[in-house]
N, C-alpha and C positions, 0 to 999 in steps of 0.2 A: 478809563482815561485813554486807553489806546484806540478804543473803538470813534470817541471824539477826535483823537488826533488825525485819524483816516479819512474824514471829511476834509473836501476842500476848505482853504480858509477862506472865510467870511469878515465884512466890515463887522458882523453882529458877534465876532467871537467874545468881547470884552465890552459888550452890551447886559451888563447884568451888575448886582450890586454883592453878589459872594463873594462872603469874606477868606472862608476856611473851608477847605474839601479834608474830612476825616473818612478814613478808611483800611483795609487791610489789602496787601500784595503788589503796590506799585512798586515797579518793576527799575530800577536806577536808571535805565536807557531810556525810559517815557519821562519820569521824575520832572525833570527840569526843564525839556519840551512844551509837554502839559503846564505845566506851571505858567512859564513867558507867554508860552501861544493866549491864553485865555487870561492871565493878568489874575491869580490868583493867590491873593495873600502871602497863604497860610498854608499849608499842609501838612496834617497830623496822620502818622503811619502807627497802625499799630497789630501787635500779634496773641493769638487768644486761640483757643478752641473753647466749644460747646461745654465737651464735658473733661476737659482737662483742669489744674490747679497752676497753671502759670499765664501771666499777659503781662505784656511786654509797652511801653509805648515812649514815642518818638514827637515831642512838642515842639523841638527846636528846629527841626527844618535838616535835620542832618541827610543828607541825601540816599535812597540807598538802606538807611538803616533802620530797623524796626523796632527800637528804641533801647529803653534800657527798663528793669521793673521799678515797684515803690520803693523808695529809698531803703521802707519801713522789712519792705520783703524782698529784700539782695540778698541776703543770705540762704531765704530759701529756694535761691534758683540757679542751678549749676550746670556747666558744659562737663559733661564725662567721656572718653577716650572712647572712640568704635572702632573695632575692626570690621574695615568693608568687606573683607576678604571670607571670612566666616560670620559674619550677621549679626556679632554678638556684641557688647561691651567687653572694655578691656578690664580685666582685675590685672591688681598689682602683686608681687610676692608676696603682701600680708595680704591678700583676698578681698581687698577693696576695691572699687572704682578707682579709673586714673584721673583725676581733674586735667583739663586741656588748659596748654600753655597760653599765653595770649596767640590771637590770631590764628591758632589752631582750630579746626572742625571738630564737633563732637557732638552728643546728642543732648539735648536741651532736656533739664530734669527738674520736678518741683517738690518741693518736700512734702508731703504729709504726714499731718499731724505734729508731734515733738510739742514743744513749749513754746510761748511765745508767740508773735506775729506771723502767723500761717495762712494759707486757703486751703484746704482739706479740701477730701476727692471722696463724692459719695459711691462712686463706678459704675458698674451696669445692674440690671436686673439678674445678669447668667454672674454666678460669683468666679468661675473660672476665667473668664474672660477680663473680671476686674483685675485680678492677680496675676493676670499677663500682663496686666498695661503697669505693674509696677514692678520695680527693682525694690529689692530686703538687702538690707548688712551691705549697703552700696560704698559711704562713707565712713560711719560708726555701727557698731554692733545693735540689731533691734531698728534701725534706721528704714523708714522708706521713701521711694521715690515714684512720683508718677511721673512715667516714657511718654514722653512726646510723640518722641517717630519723625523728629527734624531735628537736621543737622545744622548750627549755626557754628558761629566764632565771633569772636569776642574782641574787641580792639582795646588800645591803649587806656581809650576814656570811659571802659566801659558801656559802649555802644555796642545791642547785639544786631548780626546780618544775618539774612538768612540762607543758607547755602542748598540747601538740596532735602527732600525727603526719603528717608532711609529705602531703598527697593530700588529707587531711581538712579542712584551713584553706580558707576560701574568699574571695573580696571582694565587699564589696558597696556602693557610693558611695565609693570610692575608701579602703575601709577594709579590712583585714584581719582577717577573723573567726576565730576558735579555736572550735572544734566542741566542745568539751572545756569551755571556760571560760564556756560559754554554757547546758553543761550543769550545771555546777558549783551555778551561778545559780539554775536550773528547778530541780534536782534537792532543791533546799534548801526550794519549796517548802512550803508547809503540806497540797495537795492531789497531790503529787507522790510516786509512790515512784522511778521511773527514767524518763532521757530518751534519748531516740537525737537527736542535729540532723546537718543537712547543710543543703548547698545546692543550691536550685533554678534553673533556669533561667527569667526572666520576660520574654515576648518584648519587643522595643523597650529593653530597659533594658543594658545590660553590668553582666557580673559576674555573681553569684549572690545570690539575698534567700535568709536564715534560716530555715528550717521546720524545727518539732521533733515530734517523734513520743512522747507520753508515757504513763507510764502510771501509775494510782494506787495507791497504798500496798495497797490491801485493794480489791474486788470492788465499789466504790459507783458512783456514778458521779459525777464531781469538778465542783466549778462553776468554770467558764472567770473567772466575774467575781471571783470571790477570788483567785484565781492570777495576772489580771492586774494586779490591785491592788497585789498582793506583790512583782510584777516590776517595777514602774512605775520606783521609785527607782534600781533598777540598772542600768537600761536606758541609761543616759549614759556607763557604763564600756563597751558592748561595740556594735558597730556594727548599725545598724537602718536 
């Protein structure tokens, strides 16, 4: 969708008779662009992997969000507490996983096996390898889960968003940054067509500071002093 949105506009954009664009990764800051620009229904957002036991999906148009799962299988998909800081899930006193508060990030987990309305995880060919990608004795004793390796949160109505993949999140003053949601920010821009961020190493300091890699919409060359101006106000929601 973004690579359409980069083409000049055309009388022919809303020349066509599509009703519904389904897909995975649309980005909040293209979302609604793409949509107007081309006069498209519908759009259904949704989240899955190949060989993972969780999908996620988003019918109602909620902007941004990559939906919520089957009614039937809520139960067996849970956000659990990460520490970015040491790589790991968080256990609690009693040695379980922490369930995240609403609107808290944490790693997206799917049950396998137990009773009931499941999707089981058959894993890989290497068995060691299957047994890393789950968590044991996560929330009940005997219990397993298949790791995502993405961080989401979770809103009020139960709408999940996706924040960031685990490796990519960095800290920087005792903050946790989302590479993803900083790009979000840039990417919306007026001088912006896409960003790449990560984190740098800055000697004497711990942690990682923010550096983005951008690039603009069309072949110009973009003014840094508009771009900062535009980021000024949002700059309090993400860590600097």
């Amino acid at each position: 969708c973004r690579y359409l949105c980069r083409q000049p506009p055309s009388p022919g954009d809303r020349d066509h008779r599509l009703r519904v664009a389904a897909g995975a990764g649309l980005r909040p800051d293209i979302w609604t662009a793409f949509q107007e620009r081309f006069g498209i229904a519908r759009i259904i957002e949704m989240y899955g992997a190949t060989e993972g036991n969780v999908a996620l999906h988003n019918a109602d148009g909620r902007v941004g969000s990559v939906g919520k799962p089957h009614p039937l299988l809520e139960d067996n998909v849970r956000l659990a507490r990460f520490d970015l800081a040491r790589g790991a899930l968080v256990r609690g006193p009693d040695g379980r996983c922490v369930p995240c508060a609403g609107g808290e990030p944490g790693e997206l987990l799917g049950r396998v096996g137990g009773h009931g309305q499941t999707v089981d995880y058959d894993g890989y060919t290497d068995r060691q390898a299957t047994e890393e990608k789950l968590v044991r004795d996560a929330f009940a004793p005997g219990d397993a889960w298949f790791r995502t390796g993405d961080l989401l949160r979770r809103d009020a109505e139960g709408y999940y968003y996706f924040v960031d993949r685990i490796g990519d999140t960095f800290r920087w003053k005792g903050e946790n940054v989302a590479t993803q949601e900083v790009a979000d920010v840039l990417n919306a821009a007026p001088d912006v067509g896409e960003t790449s961020v990560y984190g740098v190493v800055v000697p004497g300091a711990d942690g990682r500071a923010g550096m983005a890699a951008a690039c603009p919409p069309t072949p110009v060359r973009p003014s840094c002093g508009s771009s900062r101006g535009w980021t000024s106000p949002g700059r309090s929601s993400i860590g600097r």
